[in-house]
C-alpha positions, 0 to 999 in steps of 0.5 A, spaced: 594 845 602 588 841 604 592 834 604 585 829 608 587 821 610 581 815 608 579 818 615 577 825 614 573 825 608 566 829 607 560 824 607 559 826 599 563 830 595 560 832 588 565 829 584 571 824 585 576 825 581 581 819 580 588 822 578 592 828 578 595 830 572 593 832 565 586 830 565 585 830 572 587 836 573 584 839 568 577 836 571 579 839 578 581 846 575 574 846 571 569 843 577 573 847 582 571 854 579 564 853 577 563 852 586 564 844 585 566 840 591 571 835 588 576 830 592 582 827 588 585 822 589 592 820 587 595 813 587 603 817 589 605 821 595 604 829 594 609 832 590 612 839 590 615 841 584 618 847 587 621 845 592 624 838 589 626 841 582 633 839 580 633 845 576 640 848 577 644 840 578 649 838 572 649 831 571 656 831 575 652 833 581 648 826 581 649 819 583 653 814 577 653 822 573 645 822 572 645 816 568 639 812 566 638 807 572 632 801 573 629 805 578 631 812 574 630 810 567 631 817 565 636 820 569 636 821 575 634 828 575 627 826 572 621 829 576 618 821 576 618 820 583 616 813 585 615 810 578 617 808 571 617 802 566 617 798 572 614 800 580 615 795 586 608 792 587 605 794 581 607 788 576 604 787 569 604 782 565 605 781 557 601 776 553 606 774 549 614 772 550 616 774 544 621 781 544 617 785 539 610 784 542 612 787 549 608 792 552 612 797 556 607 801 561 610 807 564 607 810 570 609 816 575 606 815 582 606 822 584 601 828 584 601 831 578 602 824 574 606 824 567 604 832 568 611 833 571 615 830 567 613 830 559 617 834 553 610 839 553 610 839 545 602 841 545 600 840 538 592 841 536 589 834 532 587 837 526 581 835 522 583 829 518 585 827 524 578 827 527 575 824 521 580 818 519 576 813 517 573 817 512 579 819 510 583 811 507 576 807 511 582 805 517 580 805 524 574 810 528 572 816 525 572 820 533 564 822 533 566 830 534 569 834 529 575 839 530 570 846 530 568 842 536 574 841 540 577 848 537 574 852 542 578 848 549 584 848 545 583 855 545 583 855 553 587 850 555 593 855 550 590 860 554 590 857 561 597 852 561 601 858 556 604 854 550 609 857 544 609 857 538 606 860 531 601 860 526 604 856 519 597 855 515 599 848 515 595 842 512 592 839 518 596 842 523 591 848 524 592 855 527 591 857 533 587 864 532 591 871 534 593 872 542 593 865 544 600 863 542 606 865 546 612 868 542 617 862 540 624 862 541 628 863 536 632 857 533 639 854 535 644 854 529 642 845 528 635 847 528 637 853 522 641 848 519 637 842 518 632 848 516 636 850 510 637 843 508 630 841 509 626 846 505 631 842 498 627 836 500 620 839 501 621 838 508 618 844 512 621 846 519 617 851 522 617 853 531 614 847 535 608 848 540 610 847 547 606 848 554 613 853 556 611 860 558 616 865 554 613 871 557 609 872 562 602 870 562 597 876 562 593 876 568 590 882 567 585 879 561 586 872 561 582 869 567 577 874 564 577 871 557 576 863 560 571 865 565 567 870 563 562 873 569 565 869 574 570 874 578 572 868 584 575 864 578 578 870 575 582 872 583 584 865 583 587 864 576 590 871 577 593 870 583 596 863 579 598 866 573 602 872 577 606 866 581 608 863 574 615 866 571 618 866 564 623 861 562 630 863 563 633 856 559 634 854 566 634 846 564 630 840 560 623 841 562 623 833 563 626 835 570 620 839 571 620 847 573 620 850 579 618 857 577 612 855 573 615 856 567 613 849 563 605 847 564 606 841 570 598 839 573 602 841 580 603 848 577 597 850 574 590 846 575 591 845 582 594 852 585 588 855 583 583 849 584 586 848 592 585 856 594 578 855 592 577 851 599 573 846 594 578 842 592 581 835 597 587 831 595 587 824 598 594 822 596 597 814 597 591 811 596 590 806 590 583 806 587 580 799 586 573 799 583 568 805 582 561 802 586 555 802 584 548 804 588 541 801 587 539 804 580 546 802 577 549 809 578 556 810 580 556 812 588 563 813 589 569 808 589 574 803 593 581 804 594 587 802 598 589 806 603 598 805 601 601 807 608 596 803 611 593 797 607 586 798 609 581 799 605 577 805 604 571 808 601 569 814 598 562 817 595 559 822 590 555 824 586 559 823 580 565 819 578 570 822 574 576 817 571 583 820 569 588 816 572 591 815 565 588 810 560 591 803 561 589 805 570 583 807 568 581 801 564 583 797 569 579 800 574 573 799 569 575 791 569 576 790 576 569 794 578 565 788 577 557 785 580 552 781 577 550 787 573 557 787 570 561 781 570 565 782 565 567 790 568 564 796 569 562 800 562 563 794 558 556 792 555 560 793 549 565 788 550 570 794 548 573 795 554 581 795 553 581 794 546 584 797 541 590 801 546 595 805 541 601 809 543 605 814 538 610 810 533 617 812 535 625 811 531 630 815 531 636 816 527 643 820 528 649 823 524 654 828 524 655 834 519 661 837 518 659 844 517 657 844 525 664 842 527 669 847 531 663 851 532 665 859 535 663 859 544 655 861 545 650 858 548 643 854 546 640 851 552 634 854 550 627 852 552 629 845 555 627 842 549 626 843 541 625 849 538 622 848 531 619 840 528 618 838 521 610 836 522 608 830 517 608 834 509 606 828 505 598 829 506 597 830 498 602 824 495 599 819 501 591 820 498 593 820 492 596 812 494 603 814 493 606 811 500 605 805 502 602 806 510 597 810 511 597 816 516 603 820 518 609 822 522 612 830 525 619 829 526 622 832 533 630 833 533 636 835 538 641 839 535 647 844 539 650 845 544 646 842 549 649 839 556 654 834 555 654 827 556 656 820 556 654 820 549 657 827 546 664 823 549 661 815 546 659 819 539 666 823 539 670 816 540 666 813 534 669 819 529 676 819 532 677 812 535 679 814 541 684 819 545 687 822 551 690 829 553 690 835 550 688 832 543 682 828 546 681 836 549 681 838 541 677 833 539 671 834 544 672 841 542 671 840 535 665 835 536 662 838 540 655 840 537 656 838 531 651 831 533 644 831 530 638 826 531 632 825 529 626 822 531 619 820 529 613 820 532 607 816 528 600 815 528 598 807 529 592 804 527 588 801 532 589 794 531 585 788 534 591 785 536 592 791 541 589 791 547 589 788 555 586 785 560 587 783 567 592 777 568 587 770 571 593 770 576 597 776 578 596 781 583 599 787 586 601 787 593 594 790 595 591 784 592 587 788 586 588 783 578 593 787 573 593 788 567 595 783 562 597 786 554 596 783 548 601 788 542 603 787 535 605 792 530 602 791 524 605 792 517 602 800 517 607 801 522 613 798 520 613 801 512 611 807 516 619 807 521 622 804 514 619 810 511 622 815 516 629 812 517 629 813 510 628 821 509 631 822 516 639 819 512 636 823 506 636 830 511 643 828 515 645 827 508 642 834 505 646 837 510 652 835 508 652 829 514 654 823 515 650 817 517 651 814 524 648 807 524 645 804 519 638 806 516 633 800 518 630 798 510 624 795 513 622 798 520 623 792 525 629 793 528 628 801 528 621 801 531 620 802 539 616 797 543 610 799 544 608 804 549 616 806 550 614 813 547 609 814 553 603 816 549 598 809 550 591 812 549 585 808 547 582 803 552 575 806 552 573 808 545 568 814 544 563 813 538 555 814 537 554 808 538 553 803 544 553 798 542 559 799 538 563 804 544 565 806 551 563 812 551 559 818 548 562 825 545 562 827 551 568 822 554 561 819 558 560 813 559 553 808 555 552 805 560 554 809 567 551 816 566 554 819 572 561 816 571 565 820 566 573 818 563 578 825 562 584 821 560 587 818 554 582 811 555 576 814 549 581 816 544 578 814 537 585 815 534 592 816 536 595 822 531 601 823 530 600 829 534 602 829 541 596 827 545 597 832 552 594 837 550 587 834 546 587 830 553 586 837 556 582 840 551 576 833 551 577 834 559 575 841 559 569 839 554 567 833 558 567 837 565 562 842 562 557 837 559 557 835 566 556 841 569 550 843 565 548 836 567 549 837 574 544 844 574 538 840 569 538 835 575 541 830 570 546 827 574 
């Protein structure tokens, strides 16, 4: 791997590329393989997925039985290395003191960032969701539609391999015929709440996730994504070959060894190294992106983290993906003259109108799920089937009182079992020892469903950071300072979840546990805690009225482009990995055909 230190890089490299994972990754891969010379620069260490993989340990085998801990907040096992909600030296600050206004900032020091650890659930934005404003006037419409960006989420389903089928859909659109993977078949709960779904006009259809089930054709495929270019076909041959089906070893939060479940470490950047165009600096800390004499990017300073010196690198062009909130933040610390108030922000939008997913949950326990035969639903390390938002027609008709929507994930069967199988049990029985607590596991076992939502926000005015006057990281460069308030969009949004999720478990013959939250305060998670923050750099046609242009370019910098989740103009219900790709792909070509007419 052509790992460099601050002291070995090249003069000038055609693009800088700042992160490592979904949409760096996706920028390396598409630069690197139209003969682009591209250094990546990752605030984590090097991570290798195949050799540091805990893809065959149990819970058992792990410290404290693998339960969440403040540097391990998911579990010891998690693929998260060096990050989470908190990381030494890298504080943030909140605006606010208040419980419900905290913003919680989850980061992976790693290459391949988030890419290493999320759930994979790849469902494509939909044309409502491009176009929102014009739909209820809330919020930004995005100045792209969705036959714009169709087309790459065609080549991202292709190149990372996602599952799933085509439904017909309102506004969960089709992927054309060939580039989906077969899904995996439903577990006994996934049927079940199937069954009783479909009494309430829920629909409960295969989910989209990035796990390969089959292997990737590796015949026709490179051909498909890089026509008349055979050095990019051997080289995505060459990756595909190395990837292997899912064989249910594990949750695909712990990352995969084999290949299976799309990581940036996996898939964008085995093929993009062997190209010999790729540099990775690894542990350096990008401060601010410089500018020379004409006001264009020249490149950008960072802190070497094993050393504490400061280093700097230059090209051509700039390209910021180190996820949404780190992105805008090196924009506001990449101030001059010309810039006071930070680099790109002659709109003064620079940080606004941040969002994340609305997320609550509900559980229960059915019955008609207990004393269940032996058998095995490990699976594809995650869900199954979903219920995307069905409600499209009642909402425009005013018959809801929120706007948007939500897709409902959930987890049922006989998965691992953990503490909360044995707390679950106890609150049905009360307690136990001996052979008749052995009983009552068995009967329980399984028998446990939970549902949880994942909503879309309004972009709000009073969502958005900055840098904090007075709090530095340990390398001395200002942090982030958030500002967050749900607003009542959201909260009658979780009131309206809680309800449908009680009606299913009740549909389904269950019983409740817990109770059901009536006006969404007490069941809705704090922001950010679903890990799904984009905004920051808002993309619109306007530049006095936005960050960037339709091409994820920046107004007023034109050789500095944002690959991440910063330009999102809205935050749908749909997981936003995927569309990150997919705007990342369509950015790299825009900047490609630029780089030929001399543009940049």
């Amino acid at each position: 791997m052509p790992l460099v230190d601050a002291a070995n890089l090249k003069s000038e490299y055609d693009v800088i590329v700042v992160g490592s994972g979904a949409g760096g990754g996706q920028a390396a891969y598409t630069l690197t393989m139209e003969g682009v010379q591209v250094l990546m620069i990752e605030a984590g260490r090097n991570y290798d997925p195949v050799r540091e993989t805990a893809m065959f340990q149990t819970n058992a085998q792990a410290p404290l039985r693998g339960i969440p801990t403040p540097d391990k907040p998911r579990g010891f096992h998690d693929a998260t290395v060096d990050g989470g909600w908190q990381v030494p030296g890298e504080p943030y600050t909140n605006a606010s003191t208040k419980p419900e206004e905290q913003f919680q900032w989850w980061r992976a020091r790693m290459l391949g960032g988030r890419s290493n650890h999320w759930g994979r659930i790849s469902l494509r934005n939909g044309p409502y969701d491009f176009k929102p404003r014009s739909r209820d006037g809330l919020g930004f419409d995005w100045p792209l539609t969705y036959e714009d960006i169709a087309p790459y989420y065609d080549k991202v389903e292709l190149l990372v391999g996602v599952y799933g089928d085509s439904e017909g859909l309102e506004n969960s659109p089709d992927s054309p015929p060939g580039i989906l993977q077969p899904p995996p078949k439903a577990r006994i709960g996934e049927l079940w709440t199937q069954k009783s779904a479909r009494q309430l006009g829920m629909p409960v259809v295969p989910i989209h996730r990035a796990v390969l089930t089959t292997r990737q054709d590796e015949r026709t495929i490179p051909a498909r994504l890089h026509p008349g270019n055979p050095t990019a076909q051997r080289l995505l041959a060459a990756s595909m070959r190395a990837r292997a089906a899912c064989f249910w070893a594990t949750h695909c939060h712990r990352g995969c060894s084999i290949g299976a479940a799309y990581q940036s470490t996996t898939v964008h950047l085995p093929p993009a190294l062997a190209s010999g165009r790729l540099d990775l600096l690894t542990d350096a800390m990008v401060r601010e992106v410089t500018l020379d004499a004409r006001g264009r990017a020249s490149g950008v300073l960072f802190i070497d983290k094993r050393t504490g010196r400061e280093g700097r690198a230059r090209g051509r062009v700039v390209v910021l993906a180190a996820s949404a909130a780190e992105t805008v933040r090196v924009l506001l610390n990449s101030k001059s003259a010309a810039s006071p108030d930070g680099l790109a922000n002659s709109s003064g939008l620079v940080g606004r109108y941040i969002m994340d997913t609305v997320g609550a949950s509900l559980g229960g326990q059915v019955p008609a799920l207990e004393n269940m035969p032996l058998h095995n639903e490990d699976g594809a390390g995650g869900p199954h089937v979903y219920i995307p938002w069905w409600l499209y027609g009642p909402q425009l008709r005013g018959q809801l009182d929120f706007p948007r929507g939500y897709h409902v994930e959930f987890g049922t069967g006989r998965h691992m079992p953990t503490m909360g199988i044995a707390a679950g049990t106890e609150s049905m029985t009360g307690g136990g020892y001996g052979r008749k607590f052995k009983e009552d596991m068995r009967r329980y076992y399984g028998s446990f469903v939970g549902y949880t939502g994942r909503g879309e926000m309004i972009p709000s005015d009073q969502c958005f950071c900055e840098l904090d006057p007075v709090v530095k990281d340990r390398w001395g460069i200002p942090v982030l300072r958030f500002h967050w308030r749900w607003s009542d969009y959201e909260l009658r949004q979780v009131a309206h979840m809680q309800r449908s999720f009680a009606d299913l478990i009740v549909a389904m013959g269950g019983k409740v546990r817990g109770t059901p939250d009536p006006v969404g305060r007490r069941a809705i998670v704090a922001g950010g805690a679903v890990i799904h923050e984009v905004g920051g750099a808002l993309m619109g046609d306007d530049p006095k009225k936005s960050v960037t242009n339709r091409w994820s370019q920046t107004w007023d910098v034109k050789n500095l482009f944002l690959t991440d989740g910063a330009p999102f103009a809205s935050n749908a219900d749909k997981n936003p990995t995927l569309t990150i790709m997919a705007l990342a792909w369509r950015a790299c070509d825009h900047l490609l055909a630029e780089m030929k007419k001399g543009n940049l």
